[in-house]
C-alpha positions, 0 to 999 in steps of 0.5 A: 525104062523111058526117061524124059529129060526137061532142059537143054544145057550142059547139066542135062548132057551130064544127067543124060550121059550119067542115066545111060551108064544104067543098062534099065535105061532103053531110051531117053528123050529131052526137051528140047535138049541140044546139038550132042544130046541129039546124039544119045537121045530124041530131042523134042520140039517143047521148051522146058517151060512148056508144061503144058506140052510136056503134059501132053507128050507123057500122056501119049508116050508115057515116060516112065521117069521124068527129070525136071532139071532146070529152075525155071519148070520147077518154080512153075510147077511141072514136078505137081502137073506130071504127079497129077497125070500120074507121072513119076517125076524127079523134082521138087514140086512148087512149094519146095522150088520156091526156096531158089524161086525167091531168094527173099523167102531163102533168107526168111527161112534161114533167118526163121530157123537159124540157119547161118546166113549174111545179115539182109534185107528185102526192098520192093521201093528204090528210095528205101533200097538206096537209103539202106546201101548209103547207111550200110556202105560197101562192099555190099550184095544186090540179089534180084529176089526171082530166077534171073538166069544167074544173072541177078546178082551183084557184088558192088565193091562201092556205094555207087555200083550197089546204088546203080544195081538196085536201080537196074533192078527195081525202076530198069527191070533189068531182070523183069519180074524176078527183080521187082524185089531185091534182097541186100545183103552184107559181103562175106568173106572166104573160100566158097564151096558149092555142095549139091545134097540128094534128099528126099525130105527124110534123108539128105545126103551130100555129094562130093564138093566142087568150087564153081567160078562165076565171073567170066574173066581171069583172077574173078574179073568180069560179070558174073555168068551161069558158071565158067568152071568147076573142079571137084573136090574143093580143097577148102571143104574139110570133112570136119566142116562138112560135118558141121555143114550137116549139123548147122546147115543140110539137116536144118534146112531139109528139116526146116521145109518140112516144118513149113509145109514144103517137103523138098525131093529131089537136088538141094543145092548149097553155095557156101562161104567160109567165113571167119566165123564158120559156113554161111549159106549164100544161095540155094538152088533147087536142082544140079547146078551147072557147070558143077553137075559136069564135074561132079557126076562123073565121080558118082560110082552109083547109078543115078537112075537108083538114086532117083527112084529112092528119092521119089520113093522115100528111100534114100535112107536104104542107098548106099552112094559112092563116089570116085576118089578121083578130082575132076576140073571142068572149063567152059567155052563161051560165046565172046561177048558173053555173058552180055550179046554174043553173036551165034551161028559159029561152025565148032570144030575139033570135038572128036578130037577132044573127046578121045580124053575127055567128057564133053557137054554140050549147052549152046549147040545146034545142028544146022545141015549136019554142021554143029554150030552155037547157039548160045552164050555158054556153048559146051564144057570140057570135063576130065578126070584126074588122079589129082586136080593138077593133073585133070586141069592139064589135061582139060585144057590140053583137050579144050585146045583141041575145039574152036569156034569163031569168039571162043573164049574162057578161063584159064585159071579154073582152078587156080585160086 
């Protein structure tokens, strides 16, 4: 088989790296992929929003599976524009991509049909979003309601960094567009948990659990980023609270889009928290997230390109997945500066070295001369199996050690709460 992978960062190395365990796959392309997808697959010369472009390359090329990986292709629609050329595609379509598209109608949703959740409410006016935070008080969360790289929100510890984040968003337009609403929320409390779930509207199945680490900087300080870290399984996600997880949250909530006219197939992914009073879901997201796809693939014992085929077929109900008991930790080297400007171009050295004992994913990278340098803020992740996570903790950071870049920097605590 031909595939086509849309995206470029570390999650579609891992997809790309996982497909490739499948002897039916003979070739793989990406758009417009990175410096180490470059060395699985043909990289191609479209942005992952370029519908248009990607359109044409199938009709030409005809792929036989097209991955949609990232938010943004879902949201605008690529998933329904390759169905229309007759495309087999891996993806929500639009009006199942908006539940990560607006948080707004996330919430409206869950609160629609019961699906537990933080108290909410959504605000396009700034006089009545400010007036809302000094009755709530802090801490308190501002969520841009649109895609903002995962970027959008912020947990303000006082009134007065809520009041300047929904400034930021609604009259700085820090977020442009996908801020033009923002949803303030109350702040939960407890261990979060993130649980990717295959489904394919009827079926819904979830992966093993992984705890992402957001802020960029050590004991959770900093910005929150696209993602520092991750290890799987999350110590905190029992399997008694993944069963309730399954009744209160998974099957509610596959269920609920399909009340709503909106089908989902493909990756649904849940943030959670652990709160006094049971799971709450904090986010969804309508794909693999990243960096935890980097953790949590390399545990899957099953083809994914199987598993991709029944979920586009309706058949999810007829695979039987499994996973590696194995824990994986995942760490991220970002560009310093990030997640704010960084300044790219930085020759990377030490990844043969560091590949002898791990799974490197490239993000950030390009080939300049035959020289790999970054080229963006989270430039790759290093990810290690382990019998325990202790033991792939050791050796993640012994063979992230192994690469520098000019700025690098990242955790050293991944895993460490």
């Amino acid at each position: 088989m031909n595939i086509l992978i849309i995206g470029g960062g570390g999650r579609e190395h891992a997809i790309a790296q996982s497909l490739l365990k499948d002897s039916r796959v003979k070739k793989l392309w990406c758009a417009p992929g990175n410096g180490g997808i470059a060395e699985i697959a043909e990289c191609l010369p479209y942005k992952a929003t370029d519908i248009e472009g990607i359109v044409a390359f199938c009709k030409e090329n005809h792929p036989d599976l097209v991955v949609v990986a990232p938010d943004d292709p879902l949201a605008l629609g690529m998933v329904d524009a390759l169905e229309a050329i007759g495309v087999r595609a891996f993806g929500p379509r639009k009006n199942a991509a908006v539940i990560e598209g607006s948080k707004a109608f996330a919430k409206d949703l869950m609160q629609k049909y019961n699906i537990p959740t933080a108290k909410y409410r959504v605000f396009d006016d700034l006089d009545a979003a400010k007036e809302y935070i000094k009755t709530e008080g802090a801490p308190i969360v501002i969520k841009a309601d649109g895609l903002a790289l995962g970027k959008g929100v912020t947990v303000a510890a006082t009134v007065e960094e809520a009041l300047a984040a929904a400034e930021n968003a609604l009259s700085g337009h820090v977020f442009g567009q996908a801020g033009d609403r923002v949803v303030i929320e109350e702040c939960l409390t407890g261990p979060e948990v993130s649980v990717l779930c295959f489904t394919d509207g009827k079926t819904i199945l979830p992966m093993v659990s992984a705890q992402d680490h957001k802020r960029a900087y050590d004991n959770d300080e900093g910005p929150n980023t696209g993602g520092m870290g991750v290890v799987s399984p999350n110590k905190y996600y029992t399997e008694a609270i993944g069963m309730r997880c399954m009744r209160e949250i998974f099957r509610p909530t596959m269920e609920a889009m399909v009340a709503e006219g909106r089908p989902f197939k493909g990756v649904l992914y849940f943030g959670l928290m652990l709160t006094p009073n049971g799971p709450k879901v904090i986010e969804y997201n309508a794909r693999f997230g990243d960096p935890e796809t980097q953790a949590v693939l390399p545990r899957l014992q099953t083809s994914l390109l199987t598993i991709m085929e029944a979920i586009i077929d309706e058949t999810l109900a007829d695979v039987t997945i499994c996973w590696s008991k194995e824990a994986t930790a995942c760490v991220v080297a970002a560009s310093g500066g990030y997640p704010g400007k960084y300044p790219t171009g930085f020759a990377i050295s030490g990844l043969e070295e560091a590949a002898k004992d791990a799974i490197v994913c490239h993000a950030g990278t390009k080939c300049v001369d035959g020289t790999l340098v970054t080229s963006g803020g989270r430039v790759l992740s290093v990810t290690v199996k382990g019998y325990n996570l202790d033991a792939a903790l050791e050796k993640a950071y012994d063979s992230l050690k192994k690469i520098s870049f000019d700025g690098m920097f990242f955790r050293s605590d991944i895993g460490r709460r």
